[in-house]
N, C-alpha and C positions, 0 to 999 in steps of 0.2 A: 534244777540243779540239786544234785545231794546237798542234805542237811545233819550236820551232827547236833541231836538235842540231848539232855538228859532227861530222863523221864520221872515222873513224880508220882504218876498215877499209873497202876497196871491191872489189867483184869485179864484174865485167860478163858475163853471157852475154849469149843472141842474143835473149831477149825481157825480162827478171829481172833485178833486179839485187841485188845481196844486202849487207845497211848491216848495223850496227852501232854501238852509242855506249860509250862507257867506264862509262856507268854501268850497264850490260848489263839497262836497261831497254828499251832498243829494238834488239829484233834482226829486223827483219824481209823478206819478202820482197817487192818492190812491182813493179808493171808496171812497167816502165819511162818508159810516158805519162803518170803519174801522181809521178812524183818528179822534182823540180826544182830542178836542180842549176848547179854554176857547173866547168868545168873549167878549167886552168892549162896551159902548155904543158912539164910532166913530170905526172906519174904517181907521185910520193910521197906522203908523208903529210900535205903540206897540199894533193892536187889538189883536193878539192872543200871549198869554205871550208863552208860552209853548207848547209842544206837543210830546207823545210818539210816534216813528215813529215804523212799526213793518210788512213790506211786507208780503204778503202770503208765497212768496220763503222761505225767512227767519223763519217764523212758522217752515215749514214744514221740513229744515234744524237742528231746535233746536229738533222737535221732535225724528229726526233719530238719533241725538245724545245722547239723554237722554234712547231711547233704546239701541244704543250700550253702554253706558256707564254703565247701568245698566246690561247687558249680561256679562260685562268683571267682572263687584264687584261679580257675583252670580258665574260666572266660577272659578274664583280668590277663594272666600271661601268656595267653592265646592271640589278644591283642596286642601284649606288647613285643611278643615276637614276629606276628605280623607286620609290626611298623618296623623293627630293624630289618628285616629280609629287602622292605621294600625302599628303605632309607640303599641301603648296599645295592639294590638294583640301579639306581640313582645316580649314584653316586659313578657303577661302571659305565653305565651309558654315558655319562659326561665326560669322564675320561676317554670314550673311545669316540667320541663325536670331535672332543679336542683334537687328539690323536689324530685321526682323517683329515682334519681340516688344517691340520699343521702338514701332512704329507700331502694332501693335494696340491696345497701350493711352493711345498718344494717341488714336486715334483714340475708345474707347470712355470714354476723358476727354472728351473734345470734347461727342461723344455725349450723355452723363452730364449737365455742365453746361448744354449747350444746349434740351434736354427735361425738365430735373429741374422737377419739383411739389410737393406739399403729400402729406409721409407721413400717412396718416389710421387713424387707430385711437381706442377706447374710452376711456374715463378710467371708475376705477371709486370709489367709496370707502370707509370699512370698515363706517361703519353702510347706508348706503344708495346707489345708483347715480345718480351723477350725470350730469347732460343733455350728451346728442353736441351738438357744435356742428357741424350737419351746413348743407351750403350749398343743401340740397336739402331738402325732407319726404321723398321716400321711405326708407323704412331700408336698402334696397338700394343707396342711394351712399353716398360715402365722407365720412368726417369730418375735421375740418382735429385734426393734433396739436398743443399744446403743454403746456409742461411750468409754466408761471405759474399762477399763480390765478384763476379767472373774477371778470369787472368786474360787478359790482352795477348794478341798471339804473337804479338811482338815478344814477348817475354819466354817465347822457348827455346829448349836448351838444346844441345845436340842429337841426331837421330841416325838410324841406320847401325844399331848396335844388335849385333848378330845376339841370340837367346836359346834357349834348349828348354825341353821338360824340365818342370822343375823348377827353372829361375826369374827370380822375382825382377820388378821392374816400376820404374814408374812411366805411365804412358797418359796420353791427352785422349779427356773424351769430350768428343766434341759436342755443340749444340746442332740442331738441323740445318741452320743457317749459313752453318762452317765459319760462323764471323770470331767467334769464340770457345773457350774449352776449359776445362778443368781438372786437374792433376789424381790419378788416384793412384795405389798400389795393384798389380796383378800379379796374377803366379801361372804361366805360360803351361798351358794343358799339353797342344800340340801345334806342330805347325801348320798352316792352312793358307793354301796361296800365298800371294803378296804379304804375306803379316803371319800374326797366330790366333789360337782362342784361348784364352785365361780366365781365369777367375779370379773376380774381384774381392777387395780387403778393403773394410771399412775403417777410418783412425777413430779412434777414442776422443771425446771433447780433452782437449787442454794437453793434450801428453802425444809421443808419436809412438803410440802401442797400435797394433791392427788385427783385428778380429774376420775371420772368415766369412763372406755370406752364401749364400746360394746362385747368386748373379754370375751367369758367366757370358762373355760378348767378344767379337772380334776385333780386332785391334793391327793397324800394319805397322812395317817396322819404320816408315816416316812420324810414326805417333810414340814410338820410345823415346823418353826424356833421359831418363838414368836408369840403366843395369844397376839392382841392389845384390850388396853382399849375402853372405850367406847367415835367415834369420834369423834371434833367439829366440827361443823358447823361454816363457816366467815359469818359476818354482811356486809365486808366489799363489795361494784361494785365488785372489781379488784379482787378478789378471789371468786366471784360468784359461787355455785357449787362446791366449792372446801371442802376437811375434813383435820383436823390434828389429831395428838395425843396427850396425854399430855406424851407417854410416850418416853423413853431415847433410843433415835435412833441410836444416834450418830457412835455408834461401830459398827453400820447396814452400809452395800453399798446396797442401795434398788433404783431398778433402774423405 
């Protein structure tokens, strides 16, 4: 580093010139193009007030340093722009993996409720096997499930009520046995011989709301229980898809 001394001692040759300082840390010999100085008009002991002393070693020492020290700042925020780019890569890709994984399974909700049907499986019981209530005769389709008890065919209600496209109904579907049956909604497609083909509506647990499914089966007009009015439509999300009736269900077990 530069040093300001004042000097005490001066000798001049023809190219050299030769300093010293009182603390006899600087005794050197310098070109004389390179020392810069101030002279007075005598030649004693204050002719030269001052002077920057600044060796060639010393140059070329401040130089390597000001390279390494500028290699270490550019390495230093080389690194640490590297870790924000890759912090912010991070950071999108978690928001877009959330993202995806919130919409796939909207989407597979949607899905879900929009296509959902009639789970069908067996009911069995401990002495003997009781009748599928299948929407079809063959045993290769499916059977509607629930968990009630089958209605006594004692307990039906009047039949032979004429139907169109369009109108809904409640009708008996029976088990294989024909010993007994179980009530659900349908919505009359066309008509078809002796009877019609519908498609079936599933009820909601605890509420008499009915949701669409995929099931459709034939049905005669000795298996109409009740002609439904005309159904409503909910406004509401949470019953999206869904129809009621306005009419008196209640003495219905419609499954």
């Amino acid at each position: 580093m530069a040093r300001s001394v004042r000097i005490y001692g001066y000798q001049r040759h023809e190219k050299t010139a030769s300093i010293y300082t009182p603390d006899q840390d600087l005794n050197l010999d310098l070109v004389i193009g390179d020392l810069v100085y101030r002279e007075s008009s005598t030649l004693d002991h204050a002719a030269i007030k001052a002077v920057t002393v600044q060796p060639r070693s010393q140059l070329s020492l401040r130089y390597s340093q000001r390279i390494y020290y500028r290699t270490v700042i550019v390495a230093v925020l080389y690194r640490l722009v590297s870790g924000v780019i890759v912090c912010l890569r991070k950071i999108f890709y978690l928001q877009a993996t959330v993202q995806h994984i919130v919409d796939t399974r909207l989407y597979f909700k949607m899905a879900k409720r929009k296509e959902e049907t009639f789970v069908w499986c067996h009911e069995k019981d401990s002495s003997s096997d009781n009748s599928d209530f299948s929407l079809r005769e063959s045993d290769e389709d499916s059977n509607i499930l629930s968990e009630e008890e089958d209605i006594d065919t004692a307990s039906s209600g009047p039949n032979g009520t004429s139907l169109l496209p369009g109108d809904f109904a409640v009708v008996k579907v029976y088990g294989k046995t024909k010993e007994s049956f179980r009530l659900y909604v349908s919505r009359v497609s066309h008509p078809s011989g002796a009877g019609y083909i519908g498609t079936f509506y599933k009820r909601t647990p605890q509420t008499m709301r009915f949701s669409e499914t995929l099931e459709e089966s034939y049905f005669s007009h000795q298996d109409v229980v009740h002609k439904l009015s005309t159904p409503i439509s909910s406004s509401s999300a949470r019953f999206k898809d869904m129809i009621s009736f306005p009419d008196d269900l209640s003495d219905l077990t419609i499954y």
